[in-house]
C-alpha positions in Angstrom: 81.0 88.1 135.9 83.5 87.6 133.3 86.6 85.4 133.8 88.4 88.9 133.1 87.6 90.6 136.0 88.2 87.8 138.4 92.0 88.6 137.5 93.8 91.5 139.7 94.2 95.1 138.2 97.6 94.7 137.2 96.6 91.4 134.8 93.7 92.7 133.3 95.7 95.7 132.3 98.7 93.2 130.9 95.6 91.2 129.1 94.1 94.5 127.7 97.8 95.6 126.4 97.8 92.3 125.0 95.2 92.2 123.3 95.1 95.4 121.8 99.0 95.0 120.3 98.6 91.8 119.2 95.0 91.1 118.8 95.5 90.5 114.8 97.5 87.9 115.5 95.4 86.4 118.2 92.8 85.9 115.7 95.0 84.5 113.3 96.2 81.7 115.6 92.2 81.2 116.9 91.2 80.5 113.4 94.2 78.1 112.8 93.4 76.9 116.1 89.7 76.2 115.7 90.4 74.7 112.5 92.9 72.2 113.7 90.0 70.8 115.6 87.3 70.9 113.9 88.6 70.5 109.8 92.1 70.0 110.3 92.3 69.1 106.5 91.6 72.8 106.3 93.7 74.3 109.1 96.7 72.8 106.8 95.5 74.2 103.5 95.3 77.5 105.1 98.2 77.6 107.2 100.3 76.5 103.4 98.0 78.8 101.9 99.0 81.8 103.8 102.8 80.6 104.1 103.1 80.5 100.1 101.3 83.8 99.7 103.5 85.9 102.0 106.3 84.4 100.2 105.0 85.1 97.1 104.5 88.8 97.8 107.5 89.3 100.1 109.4 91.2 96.9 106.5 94.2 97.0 106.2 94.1 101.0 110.0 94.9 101.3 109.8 97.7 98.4 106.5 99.1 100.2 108.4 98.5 103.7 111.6 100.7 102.2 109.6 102.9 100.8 107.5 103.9 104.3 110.9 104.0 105.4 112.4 106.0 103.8 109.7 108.8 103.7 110.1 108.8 107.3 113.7 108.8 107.7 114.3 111.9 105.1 111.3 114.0 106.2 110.0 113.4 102.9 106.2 114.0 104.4 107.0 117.1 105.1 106.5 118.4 101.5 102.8 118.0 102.1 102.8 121.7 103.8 103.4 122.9 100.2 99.6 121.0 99.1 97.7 123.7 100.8 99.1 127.2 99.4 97.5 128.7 96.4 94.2 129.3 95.2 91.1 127.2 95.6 91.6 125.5 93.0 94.4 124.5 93.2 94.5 123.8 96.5 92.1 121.0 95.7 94.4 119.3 93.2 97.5 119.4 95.3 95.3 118.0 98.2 94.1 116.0 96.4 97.2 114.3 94.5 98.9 114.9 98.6 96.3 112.4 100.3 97.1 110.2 97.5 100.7 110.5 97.8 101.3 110.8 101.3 102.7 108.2 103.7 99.9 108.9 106.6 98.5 106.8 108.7 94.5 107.2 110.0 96.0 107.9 113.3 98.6 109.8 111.9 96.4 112.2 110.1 94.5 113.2 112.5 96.4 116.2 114.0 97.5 116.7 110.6 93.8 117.8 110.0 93.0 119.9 113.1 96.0 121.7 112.2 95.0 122.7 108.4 91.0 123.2 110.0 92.4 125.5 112.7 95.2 127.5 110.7 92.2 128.5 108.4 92.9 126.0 105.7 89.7 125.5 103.3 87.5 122.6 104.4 87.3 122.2 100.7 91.4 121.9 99.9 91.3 119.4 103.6 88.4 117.0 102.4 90.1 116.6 99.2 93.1 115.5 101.2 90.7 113.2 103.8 89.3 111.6 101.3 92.0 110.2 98.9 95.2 109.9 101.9 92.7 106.4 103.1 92.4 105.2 99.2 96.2 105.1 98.4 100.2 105.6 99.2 103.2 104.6 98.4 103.6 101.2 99.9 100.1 100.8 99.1 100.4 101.1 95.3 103.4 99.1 95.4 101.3 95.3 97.1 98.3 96.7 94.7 100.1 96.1 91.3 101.7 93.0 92.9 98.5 91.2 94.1 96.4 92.7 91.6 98.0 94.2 88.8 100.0 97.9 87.8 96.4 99.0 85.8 94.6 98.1 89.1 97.0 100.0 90.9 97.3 103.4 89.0 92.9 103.3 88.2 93.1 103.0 92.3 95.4 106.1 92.3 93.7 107.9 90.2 90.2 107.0 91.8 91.8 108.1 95.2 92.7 111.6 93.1 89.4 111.9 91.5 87.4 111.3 94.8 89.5 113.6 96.4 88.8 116.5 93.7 85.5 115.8 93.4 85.0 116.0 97.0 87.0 119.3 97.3 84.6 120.8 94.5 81.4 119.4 96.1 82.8 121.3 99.5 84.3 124.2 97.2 80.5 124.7 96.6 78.5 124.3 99.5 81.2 126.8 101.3 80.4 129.4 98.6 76.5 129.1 99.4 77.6 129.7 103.1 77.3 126.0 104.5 80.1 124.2 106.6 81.7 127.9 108.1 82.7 126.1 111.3 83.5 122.5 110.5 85.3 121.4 114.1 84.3 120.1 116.8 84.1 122.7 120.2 87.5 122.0 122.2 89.6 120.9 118.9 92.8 122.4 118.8 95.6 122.8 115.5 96.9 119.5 116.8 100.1 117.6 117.8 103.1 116.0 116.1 101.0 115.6 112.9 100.0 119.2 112.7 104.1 120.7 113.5 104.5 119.3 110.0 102.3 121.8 108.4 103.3 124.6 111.3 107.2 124.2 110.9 107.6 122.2 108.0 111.4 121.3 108.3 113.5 120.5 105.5 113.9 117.1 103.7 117.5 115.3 103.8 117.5 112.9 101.4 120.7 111.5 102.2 119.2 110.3 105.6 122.1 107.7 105.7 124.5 110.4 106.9 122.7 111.0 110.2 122.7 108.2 112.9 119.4 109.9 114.2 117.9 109.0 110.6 119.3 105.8 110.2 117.8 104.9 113.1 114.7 106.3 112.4 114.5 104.5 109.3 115.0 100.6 111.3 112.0 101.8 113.8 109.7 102.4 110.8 110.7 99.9 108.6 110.2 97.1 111.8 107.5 98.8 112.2 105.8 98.8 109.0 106.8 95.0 108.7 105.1 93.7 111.4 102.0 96.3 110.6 102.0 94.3 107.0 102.7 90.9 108.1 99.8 90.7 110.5 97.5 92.2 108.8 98.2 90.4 105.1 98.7 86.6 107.3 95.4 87.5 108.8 94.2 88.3 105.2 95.5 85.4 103.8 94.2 83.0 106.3 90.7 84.6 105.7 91.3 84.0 101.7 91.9 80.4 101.7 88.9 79.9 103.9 86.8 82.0 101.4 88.1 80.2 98.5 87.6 76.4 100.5 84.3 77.8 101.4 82.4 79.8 99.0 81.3 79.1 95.6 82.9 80.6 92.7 78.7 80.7 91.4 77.6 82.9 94.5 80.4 85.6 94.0 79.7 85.6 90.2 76.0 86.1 90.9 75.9 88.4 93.2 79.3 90.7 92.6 79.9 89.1 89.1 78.6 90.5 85.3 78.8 94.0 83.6 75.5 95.8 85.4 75.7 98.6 88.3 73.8 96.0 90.6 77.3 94.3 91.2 79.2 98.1 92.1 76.5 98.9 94.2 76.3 95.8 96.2 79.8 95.9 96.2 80.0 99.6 97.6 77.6 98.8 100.5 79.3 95.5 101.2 82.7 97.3 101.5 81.4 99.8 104.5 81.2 96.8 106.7 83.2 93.9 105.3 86.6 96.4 105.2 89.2 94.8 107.4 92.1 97.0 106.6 93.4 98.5 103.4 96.7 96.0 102.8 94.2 93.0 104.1 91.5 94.0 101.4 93.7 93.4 99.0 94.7 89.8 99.0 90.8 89.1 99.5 89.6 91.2 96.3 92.1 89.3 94.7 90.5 85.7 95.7 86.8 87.2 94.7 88.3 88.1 91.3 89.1 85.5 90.6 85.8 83.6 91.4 84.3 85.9 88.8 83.9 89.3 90.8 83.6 92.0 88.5 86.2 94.4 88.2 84.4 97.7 88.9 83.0 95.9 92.1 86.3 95.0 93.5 87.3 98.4 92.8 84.3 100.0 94.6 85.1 97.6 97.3 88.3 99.0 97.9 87.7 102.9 97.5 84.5 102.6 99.6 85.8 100.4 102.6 89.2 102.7 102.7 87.5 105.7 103.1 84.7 104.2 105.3 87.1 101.7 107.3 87.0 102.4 111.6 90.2 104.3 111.6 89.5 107.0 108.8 86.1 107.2 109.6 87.0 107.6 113.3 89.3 110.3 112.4 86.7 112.1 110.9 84.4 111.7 113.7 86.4 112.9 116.2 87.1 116.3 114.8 84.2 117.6 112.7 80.6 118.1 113.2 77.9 115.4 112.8 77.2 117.3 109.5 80.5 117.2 108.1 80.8 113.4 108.7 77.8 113.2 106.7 78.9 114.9 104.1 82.4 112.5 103.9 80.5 109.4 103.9 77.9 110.7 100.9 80.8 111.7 99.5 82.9 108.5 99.8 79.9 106.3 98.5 79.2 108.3 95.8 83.1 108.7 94.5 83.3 105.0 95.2 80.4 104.2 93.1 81.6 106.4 90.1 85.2 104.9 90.2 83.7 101.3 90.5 81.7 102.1 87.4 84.4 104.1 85.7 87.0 101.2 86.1 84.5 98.5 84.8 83.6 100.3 81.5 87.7 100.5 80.9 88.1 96.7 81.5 85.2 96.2 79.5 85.5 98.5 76.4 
């Protein structure tokens, strides 16, 4: 018997609350904590460490904070209803550059996707939108080009495009052999508050100041969005510097390092489990860059682990067939391999 279960209903339900709002944290402070005992030498490096980097990068997470902001508090996601009317084709693109583009969260997106499945919207146009909304955003290109560099950030972009285009096309295909006709789940729906943006798309006010309601609006989601970065990249950070302290420059250049595909495709596989989140990847492709990781690797890394990270790969789970998921992984590795290998003969040539 656990020491959980000895406590009455009403505290294992305040632990389990805790835990699940604030377990990032909670790891955060157990690594600290377990340092302090055991290298305290270490717990201080990594506690400065982390201090220095969140201050360094505190210019790009307010402009990516503003930014999430502000997409909420004008209704700017809204515009994403336009992505999915047209041909096939072109329904793709614009799904395509919309996943890209689009503010979205993995839980977020989720309704959004019953919704286009269940209103009769191509699985092609939708898996082009799946696939690149996990890769990139807003707030996400803005931290990229700041802990990496701009280039990084717009070859990510245009990876997340590409992937989701080349995913559309693959679908596009199979669809037109008569594969894939009934892609959801039994039971699912056109979904909730995500879907009502591509039922009744309402209009965008971009002077959201105006409003109370909006302003408002805007200080939930930008405290929101803080605290959702400043966990996540201090939980990041703290992992960095014990990467850094601990592993050799020599082993990362061995085994991700050098100009080959053997580095991409390690780098691919290793980013299915090793993904932590897509702002936390970032600070810790940075540190294995810098140990000699090769570029197209750390770009790989990224594109596969977003796609293939718990909550866009839950999403997909929970509303499409076995066969479907399938298909979105294949697809993910693949697209991740070719942008890995893609970005790496551009840094090279």
């Amino acid at each position: 018997m656990t020491n959980t279960t000895l406590l009455p209903p009403a505290s294992r339900s305040a632990v389990s609350h805790l835990w699940k709002d604030q377990r990032v944290w909670i790891v955060s402070v157990l690594i600290l904590a377990g340092l302090a005992v055991f290298d305290p030498a270490q717990a201080s490096d990594s506690t400065l460490f982390a201090v220095s980097a969140l201050l360094r990068t505190a210019p790009y997470l307010l402009l990516s904070i503003g930014i999430a902001s502000w997409a909420t508090a004008t209704g700017a996601d809204n515009l994403i209803a336009k992505a999915f009317t047209g041909a096939p084709a072109l329904m793709i693109a614009l799904g395509a550059f919309a996943g890209a583009l689009s503010p979205f969260c993995s839980c977020g997106v989720i309704p959004l996707i019953a919704a286009l499945l269940a209103m009769g919207v191509p699985l092609s146009a939708v898996m082009a939108f799946w696939l690149a909304s996990p890769i990139m955003d807003p707030s996400m290109f803005v931290l990229t080009a700041g802990m990496l560099d701009l280039e990084f950030a717009l070859a990510k972009t245009l990876a997340a495009i590409g992937l989701g285009i080349f995913g559309g096309v693959v679908v596009h295909l199979l669809a037109r052999r008569g594969a894939l006709a009934d892609p959801l789940r039994d039971g699912i729906g056109n979904g909730g508050c995500g879907g009502a943006k591509i039922r009744t798309p309402k209009p965008v006010v971009w002077r959201f100041w105006i409003e109370p309601d909006r302003r408002a609006k805007f200080g939930r989601e930008a405290t929101k969005t803080g605290l959702f970065l400043a966990k996540w990249l201090t939980l990041a950070f703290v992992l960095e510097s014990l990467m850094l302290a601990w592993i050799p420059a020599e082993t990362v250049t061995s085994v991700l390092g050098g100009e080959g595909i053997v580095p991409i495709i390690m780098a691919t596989m290793v980013g299915v489990p090793a993904y932590l989140n897509g702002y936390a990847a970032l600070p810790l492709v940075g540190g294995l860059m810098e140990q000699g990781m090769a570029p197209g690797a750390g770009m790989a890394f990224l594109v596969a682990g977003g796609v293939t990270s718990i909550p866009a790969a839950m999403a997909v789970w929970a509303l499409a067939r076995p066969q479907v998921f399938a298909l979105y992984i294949g697809l993910s590795l693949s697209g991740a391999f070719l942008a890995g290998l893609l970005f790496q003969f551009w840094r090279v040539a």
